[in-house]
N, C-alpha and C positions, 0 to 999 in steps of 0.2 A: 771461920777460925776453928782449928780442930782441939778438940781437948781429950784426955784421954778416957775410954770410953770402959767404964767396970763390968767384968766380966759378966756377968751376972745379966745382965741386961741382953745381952744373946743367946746365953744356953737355953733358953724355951722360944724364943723368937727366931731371930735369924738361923740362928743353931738350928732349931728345928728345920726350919725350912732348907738349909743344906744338905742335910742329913739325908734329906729328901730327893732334893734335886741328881743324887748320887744313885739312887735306887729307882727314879726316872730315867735317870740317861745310862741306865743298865737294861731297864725294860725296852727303852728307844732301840738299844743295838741289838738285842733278841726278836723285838721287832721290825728292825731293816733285813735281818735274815732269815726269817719266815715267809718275810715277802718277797724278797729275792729265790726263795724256795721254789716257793708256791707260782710265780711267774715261769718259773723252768720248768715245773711238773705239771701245771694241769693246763695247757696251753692252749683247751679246747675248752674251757669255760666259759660259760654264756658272759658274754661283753656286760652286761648289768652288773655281774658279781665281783667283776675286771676292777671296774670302775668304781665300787663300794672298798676294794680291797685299795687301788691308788688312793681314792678318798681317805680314806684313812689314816692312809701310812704319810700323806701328804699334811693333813691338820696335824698327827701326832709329830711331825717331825716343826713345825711352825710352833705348836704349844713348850716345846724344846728348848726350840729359840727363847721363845719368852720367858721361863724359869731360868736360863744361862743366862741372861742381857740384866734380869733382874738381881743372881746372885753377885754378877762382876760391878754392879753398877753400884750395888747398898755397901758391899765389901771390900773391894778394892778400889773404884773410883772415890766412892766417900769416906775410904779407910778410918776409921776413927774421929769422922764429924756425926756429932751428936745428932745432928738436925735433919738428914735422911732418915734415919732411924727412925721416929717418932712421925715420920710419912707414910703417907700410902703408895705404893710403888704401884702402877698402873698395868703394868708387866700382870701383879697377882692376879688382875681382877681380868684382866683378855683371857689369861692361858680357861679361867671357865669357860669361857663362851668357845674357846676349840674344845673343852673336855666335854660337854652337852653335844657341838658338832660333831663328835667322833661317836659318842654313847646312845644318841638318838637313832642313828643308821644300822648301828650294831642288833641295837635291841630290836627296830623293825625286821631285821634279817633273820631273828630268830623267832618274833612272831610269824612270821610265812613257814616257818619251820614247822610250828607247833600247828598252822592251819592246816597245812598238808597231809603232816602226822594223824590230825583228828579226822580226817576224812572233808576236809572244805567243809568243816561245822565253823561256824563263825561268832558264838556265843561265848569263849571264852578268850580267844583273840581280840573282840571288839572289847570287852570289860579290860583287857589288857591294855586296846589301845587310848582308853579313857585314860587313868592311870597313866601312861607315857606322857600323854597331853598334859595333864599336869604335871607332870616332873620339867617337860619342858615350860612350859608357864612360868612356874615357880622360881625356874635355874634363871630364866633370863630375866625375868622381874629383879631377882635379887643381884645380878651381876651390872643391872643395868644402873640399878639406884645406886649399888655399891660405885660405879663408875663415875655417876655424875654427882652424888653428895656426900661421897667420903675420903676427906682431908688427911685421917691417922688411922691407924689399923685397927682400933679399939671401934670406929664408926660400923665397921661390919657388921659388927653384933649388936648393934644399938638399936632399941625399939621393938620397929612391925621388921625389918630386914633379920632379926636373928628367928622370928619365927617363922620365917619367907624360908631363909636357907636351911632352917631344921627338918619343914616340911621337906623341900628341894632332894636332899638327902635321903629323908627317912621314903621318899615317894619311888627314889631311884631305886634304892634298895630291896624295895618292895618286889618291884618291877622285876628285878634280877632273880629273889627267891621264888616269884610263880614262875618263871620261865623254866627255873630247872627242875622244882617241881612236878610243871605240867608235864615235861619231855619224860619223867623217869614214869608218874604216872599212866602218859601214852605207850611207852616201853614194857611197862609194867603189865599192862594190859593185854598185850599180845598173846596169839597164838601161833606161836612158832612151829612151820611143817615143813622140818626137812632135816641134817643133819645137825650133829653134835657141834659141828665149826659154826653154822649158824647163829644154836641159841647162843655159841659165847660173842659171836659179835654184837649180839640183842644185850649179853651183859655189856658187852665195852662198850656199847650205845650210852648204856645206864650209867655207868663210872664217869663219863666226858660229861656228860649231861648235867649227873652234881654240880662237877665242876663251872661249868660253864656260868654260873652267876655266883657260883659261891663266893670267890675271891672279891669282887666288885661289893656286892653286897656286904660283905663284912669288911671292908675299910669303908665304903658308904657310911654304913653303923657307927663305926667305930668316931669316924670325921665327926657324924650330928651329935656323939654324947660327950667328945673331946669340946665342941662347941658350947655345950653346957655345963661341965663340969668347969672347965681353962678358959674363961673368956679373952683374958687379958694378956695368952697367951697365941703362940702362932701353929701348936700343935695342930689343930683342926686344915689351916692351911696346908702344912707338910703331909697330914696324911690323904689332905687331896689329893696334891702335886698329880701322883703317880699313876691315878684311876684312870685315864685315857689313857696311859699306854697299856693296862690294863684289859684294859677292851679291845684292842688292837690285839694282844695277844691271842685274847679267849676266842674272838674271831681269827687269826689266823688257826690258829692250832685245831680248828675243829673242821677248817677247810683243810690243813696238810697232812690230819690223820685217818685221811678215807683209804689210803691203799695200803693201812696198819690194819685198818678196822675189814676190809675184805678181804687182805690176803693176794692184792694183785697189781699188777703194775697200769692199770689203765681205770680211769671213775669220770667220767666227763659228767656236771649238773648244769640247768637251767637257772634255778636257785638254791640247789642242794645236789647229794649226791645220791646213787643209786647202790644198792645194797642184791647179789643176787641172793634173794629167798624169799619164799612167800611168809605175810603177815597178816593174820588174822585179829581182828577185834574181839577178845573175848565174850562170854556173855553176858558179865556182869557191866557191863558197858555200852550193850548196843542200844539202850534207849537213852543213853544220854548222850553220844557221839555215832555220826552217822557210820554205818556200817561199811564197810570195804574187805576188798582182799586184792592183794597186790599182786602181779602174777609172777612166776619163777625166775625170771628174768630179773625185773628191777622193783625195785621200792624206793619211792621220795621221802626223805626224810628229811628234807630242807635243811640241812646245812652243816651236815654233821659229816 
């Protein structure tokens, strides 16, 4: 039986969560046409990267479905029955396990990146890939318990499962800020020989590279202290929502700005692309990362 449902009762819950779902399925279509881009332009891409990029755009567009199936279902199927409302919608708790399988793939792509960069030192990659490991742990322990023993929304956050998704969060995040981190300090570090067009691609290396975990990372952040601050709210879920397509983006855009960042119409990579100029490891660096020079031609910079 429906009764009428005061307003109040959605503008931090459901509300949130629409709110959301609007600024997802904006990221979704920004992300069908980077990949649609990127499929026309770099045609000669190693098939493994092919495949990370369909991966992706394949999960983010599934994780879609499921925040669309879950808004029509609580608001217009149940329009004003009290008693979905006060459920847990099964929809919330999948679209994580696609935002983990899209954010897992992304972040190994950019560790290969940062290994490359350092010269196949593997000391600061493996500590990184610790760290992953636990984020991944963590995401699916708590999606999974949230799947199987939670009745109403407020069970999310109940007990050992809100310190499970706080870690989850605050691990991912983490993860996101050494990554970009690492890349500006491997960038940083160079010894650039050769022209003026060069060292500015060494800067636009540096500019993408912020970026590239920054945005994830600070709605990561933002999710875990909405989680503590609003329990009984659904804000921490809305500012999920949108994080895989998030990552979907930060990986496209840093495969479709290689012939921005060289200046030419052709970049084919393995796992990354090729940069012509030679790169030098500074000095203040060669005993902690192994030494290299790349030679005139090309430079691996996994993925940029």
């Amino acid at each position: 039986m429906s009764t009428e449902l005061p307003p109040h009762l959605l503008d931090n819950t459901y509300g949130a969560e629409l709110a959301s779902s609007y600024a997802a399925t904006a990221l979704w279509g920004v992300h069908c046409l980077q990949t649609f881009l990127y499929f026309n332009i770099y045609t000669e891409d190693a098939t493994i990267l092919k495949v990370l990029v369909a991966w992706t755009w394949l999960a983010d567009t599934v994780h879609q479905g499921l925040i669309l199936s879950l808004e029509y279902s609580t608001l217009i199927k149940h329009f004003g029955d009290l008693g979905p409302i006060f459920e847990i919608n099964k929809e919330v708790i999948l679209q994580g396990f696609f935002t983990i399988a899209i954010s897992v793939p992304v972040q190994l792509f950019f560790l290969h990146r940062i290994w490359r960069l350092s010269g196949d030192r593997a000391i600061l990659p493996l500590f990184m890939v610790v760290c992953l490991v636990l984020e991944t742990v963590t995401g699916i322990t708590y999606f999974q318990w949230a799947l199987r023993k939670s009745t109403k929304p407020t069970d999310l956050l109940s007990g050992t499962k809100r310190a499970t998704g706080i870690t989850y969060l605050i691990t991912a995040a983490s993860v996101d800020v050494i990554i970009a981190m690492s890349m500006v300090f491997l960038l940083r570090a160079t010894k650039v020989h050769g022209m003026t067009q060069t060292r500015r691609m060494v800067s636009r290396l540096i500019v993408y590279s912020v970026n590239t975990g920054l945005w994830t990372a600070l709605l990561a952040v933002f999710c875990a202290m909405t989680m503590i601050a609003y329990p009984e709210t659904f804000v921490f879920i809305g500012l999920y929502m949108p994080i895989s397509a998030l990552y979907c983006n930060t990986l496209l855009a840093n495969l479709n700005i290689r012939q921005y960042v060289r200046g030419t119409g052709h970049d084919v990579i393995s796992l990354g692309p090729t940069i012509a100029t030679t790169l030098e490891f500074s000095s203040e660096v060669r005993n902690h990362t192994k030494f290299c020079t790349y030679g005139t031609d090309e430079i691996d910079q996994g993925g940029i």
